[in-house]
C-alpha positions as CSV (number, residue, x, y, z in Angstrom):
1,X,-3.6,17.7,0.7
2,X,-5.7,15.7,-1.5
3,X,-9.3,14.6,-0.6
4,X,-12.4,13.0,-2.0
5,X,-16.0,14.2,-1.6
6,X,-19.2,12.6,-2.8
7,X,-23.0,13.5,-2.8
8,X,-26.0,11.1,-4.6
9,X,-26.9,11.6,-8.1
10,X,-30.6,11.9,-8.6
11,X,-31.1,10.9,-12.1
12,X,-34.2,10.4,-14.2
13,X,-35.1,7.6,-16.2
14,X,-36.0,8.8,-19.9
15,X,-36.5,5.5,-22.0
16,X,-37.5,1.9,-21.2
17,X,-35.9,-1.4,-22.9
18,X,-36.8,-4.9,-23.0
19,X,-34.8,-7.5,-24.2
20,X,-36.5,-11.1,-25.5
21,X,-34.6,-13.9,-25.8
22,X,-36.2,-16.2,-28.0
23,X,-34.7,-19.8,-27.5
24,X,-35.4,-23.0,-29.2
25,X,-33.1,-24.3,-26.1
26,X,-35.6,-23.9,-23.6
27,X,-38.9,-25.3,-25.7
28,X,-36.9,-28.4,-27.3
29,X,-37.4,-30.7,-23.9
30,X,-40.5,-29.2,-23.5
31,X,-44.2,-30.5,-24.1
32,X,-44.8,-27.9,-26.7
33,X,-45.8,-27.6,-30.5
34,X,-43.6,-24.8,-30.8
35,X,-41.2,-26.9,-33.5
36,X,-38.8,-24.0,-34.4
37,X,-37.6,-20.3,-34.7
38,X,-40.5,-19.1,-36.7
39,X,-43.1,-20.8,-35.1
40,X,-41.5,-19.4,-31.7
41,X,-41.5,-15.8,-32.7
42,X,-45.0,-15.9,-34.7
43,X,-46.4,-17.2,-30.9
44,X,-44.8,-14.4,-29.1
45,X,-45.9,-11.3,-31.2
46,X,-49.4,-13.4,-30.9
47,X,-49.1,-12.9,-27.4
48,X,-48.0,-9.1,-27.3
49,X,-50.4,-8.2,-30.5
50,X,-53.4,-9.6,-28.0
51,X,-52.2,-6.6,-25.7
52,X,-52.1,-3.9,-28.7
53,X,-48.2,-4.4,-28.7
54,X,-46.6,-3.0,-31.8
55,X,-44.4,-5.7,-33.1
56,X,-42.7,-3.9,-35.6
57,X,-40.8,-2.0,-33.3
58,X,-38.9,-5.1,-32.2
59,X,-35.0,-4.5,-33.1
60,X,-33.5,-8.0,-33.9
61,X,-29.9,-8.7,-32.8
62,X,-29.6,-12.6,-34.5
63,X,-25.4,-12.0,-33.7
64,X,-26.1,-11.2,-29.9
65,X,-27.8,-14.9,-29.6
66,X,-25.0,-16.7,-31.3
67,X,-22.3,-14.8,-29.3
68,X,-24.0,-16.6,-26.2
69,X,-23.4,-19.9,-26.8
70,X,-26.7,-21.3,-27.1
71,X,-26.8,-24.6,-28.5
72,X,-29.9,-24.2,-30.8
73,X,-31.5,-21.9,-32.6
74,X,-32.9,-18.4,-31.1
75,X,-32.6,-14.9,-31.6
76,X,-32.6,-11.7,-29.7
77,X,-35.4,-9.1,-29.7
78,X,-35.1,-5.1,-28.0
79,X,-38.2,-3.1,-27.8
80,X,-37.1,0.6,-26.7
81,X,-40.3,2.8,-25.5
82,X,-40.5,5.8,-23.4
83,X,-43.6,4.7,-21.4
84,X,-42.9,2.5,-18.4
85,X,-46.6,1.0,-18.5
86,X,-45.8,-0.4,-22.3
87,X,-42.5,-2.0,-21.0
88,X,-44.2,-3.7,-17.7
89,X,-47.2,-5.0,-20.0
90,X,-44.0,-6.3,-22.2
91,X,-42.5,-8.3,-18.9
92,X,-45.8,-9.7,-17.7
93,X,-46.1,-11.9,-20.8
94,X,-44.8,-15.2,-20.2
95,X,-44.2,-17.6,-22.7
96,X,-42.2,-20.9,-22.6
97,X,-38.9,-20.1,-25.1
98,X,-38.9,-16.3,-23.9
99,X,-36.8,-15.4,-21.6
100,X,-37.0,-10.9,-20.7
101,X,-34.8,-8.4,-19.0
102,X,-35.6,-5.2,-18.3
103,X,-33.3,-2.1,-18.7
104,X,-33.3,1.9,-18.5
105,X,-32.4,5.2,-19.9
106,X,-31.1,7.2,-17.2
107,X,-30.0,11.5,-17.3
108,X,-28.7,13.2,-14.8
109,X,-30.2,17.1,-15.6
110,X,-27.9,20.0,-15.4
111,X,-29.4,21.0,-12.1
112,X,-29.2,17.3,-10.5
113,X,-25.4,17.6,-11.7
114,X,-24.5,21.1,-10.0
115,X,-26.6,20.4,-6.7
116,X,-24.6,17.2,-6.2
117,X,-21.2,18.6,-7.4
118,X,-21.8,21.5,-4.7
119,X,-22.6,18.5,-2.0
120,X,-19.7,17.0,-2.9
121,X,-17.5,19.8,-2.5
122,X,-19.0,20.6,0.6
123,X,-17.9,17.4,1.8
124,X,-14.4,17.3,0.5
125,X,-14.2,20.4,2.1
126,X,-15.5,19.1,6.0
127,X,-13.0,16.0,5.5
128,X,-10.0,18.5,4.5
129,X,-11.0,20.7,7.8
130,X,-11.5,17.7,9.5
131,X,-7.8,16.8,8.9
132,X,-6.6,20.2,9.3
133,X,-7.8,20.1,13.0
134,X,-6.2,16.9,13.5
135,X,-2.7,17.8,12.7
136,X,-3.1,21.7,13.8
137,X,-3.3,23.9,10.6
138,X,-5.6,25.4,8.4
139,X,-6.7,24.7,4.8
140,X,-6.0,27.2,2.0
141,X,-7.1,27.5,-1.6
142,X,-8.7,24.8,-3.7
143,X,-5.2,24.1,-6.5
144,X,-7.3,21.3,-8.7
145,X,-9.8,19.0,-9.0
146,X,-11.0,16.2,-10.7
147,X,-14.4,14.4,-11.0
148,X,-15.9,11.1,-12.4
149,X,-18.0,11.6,-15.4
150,X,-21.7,11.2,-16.4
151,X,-22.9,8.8,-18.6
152,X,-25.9,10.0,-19.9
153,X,-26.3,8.4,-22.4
154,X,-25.7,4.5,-21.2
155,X,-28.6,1.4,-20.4
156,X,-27.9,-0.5,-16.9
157,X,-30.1,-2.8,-15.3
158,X,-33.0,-1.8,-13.3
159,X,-31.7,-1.6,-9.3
160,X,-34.0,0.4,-7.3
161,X,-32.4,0.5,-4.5
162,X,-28.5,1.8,-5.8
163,X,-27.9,5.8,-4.9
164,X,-25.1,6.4,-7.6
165,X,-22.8,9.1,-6.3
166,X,-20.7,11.6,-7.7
167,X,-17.4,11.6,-6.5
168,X,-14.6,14.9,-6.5
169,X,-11.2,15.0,-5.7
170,X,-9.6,18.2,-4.3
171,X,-6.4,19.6,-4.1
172,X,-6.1,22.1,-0.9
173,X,-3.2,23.8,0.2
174,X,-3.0,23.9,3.8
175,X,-1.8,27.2,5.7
């Protein structure tokens, strides 16, 4: 008998990242002197060094515009930090051109892991009982099981309200 058993993942965000799209497309129809790239980007880091923002931390990703489509010129900036204050003073400035995401870190701890690895067994367990009783017989021995991994070490979007789980398969025997 094969079942599947899940249990939420607490993980912990460990790094912050904002990503600027600067955009030539969204000032050109607008009542702006912003005129081009340069200009653009020398208005921005204005903005952020008026809020003790580090600009030289900026990472720019010129390829990652163009492979967008955009029509005319721009460029994409990340800023990676580790406090959550510095990234929410980075999405609070608002500046005609800009457009800002907002992305995280995440780890799961090696204690978060085995607490919900043991919930999930536990409830690939009741389910396999569960079935057991339905068609008279008992379970036996665990013979394999498989789990989806954790990445560590990936950036997602910022959902508050999305419980990731981590999900086991089990093989019982059944007596």
């Amino acid at each position: 008998m094969t079942v599947t058993g899940s249990a939420p993942l607490e993980k912990t965000i460990i790094k912050y990242r904002v990503k600027a799209t600067l955009s030539m497309d969204q000032v050109y129809y607008a009542d702006t002197r912003v005129e081009n790239l340069d200009q653009l980007r020398k208005q921005y880091y204005q903005e952020l060094k008026a809020l003790n923002i580090d600009t030289s931390k900026f990472q720019e990703k010129e390829m990652e515009y163009f492979s967008l489509g955009y029509q005319r010129d721009g460029t994409i900036l990340y800023y990676e930090t580790d406090s959550k204050e510095l990234a929410m003073k980075l999405l609070k400035t608002n500046l005609l051109g800009v457009q800002l995401q907002f992305q995280v870190k995440q780890n799961v701890s090696p204690e978060n892991n085995k607490i919900a690895l043991n919930a999930a067994l536990e409830n690939a367990k009741a389910y396999a009982m569960e079935l057991c009783k339905t068609i008279n017989t008992e379970l036996g021995n665990i013979h394999a099981i498989s789990s989806n991994a954790n990445y560590n070490d990936d950036w997602t979007s910022y959902y508050a309200d999305y419980q990731e789980q981590l999900t086991v398969n089990v093989v019982y025997s059944m007596n």
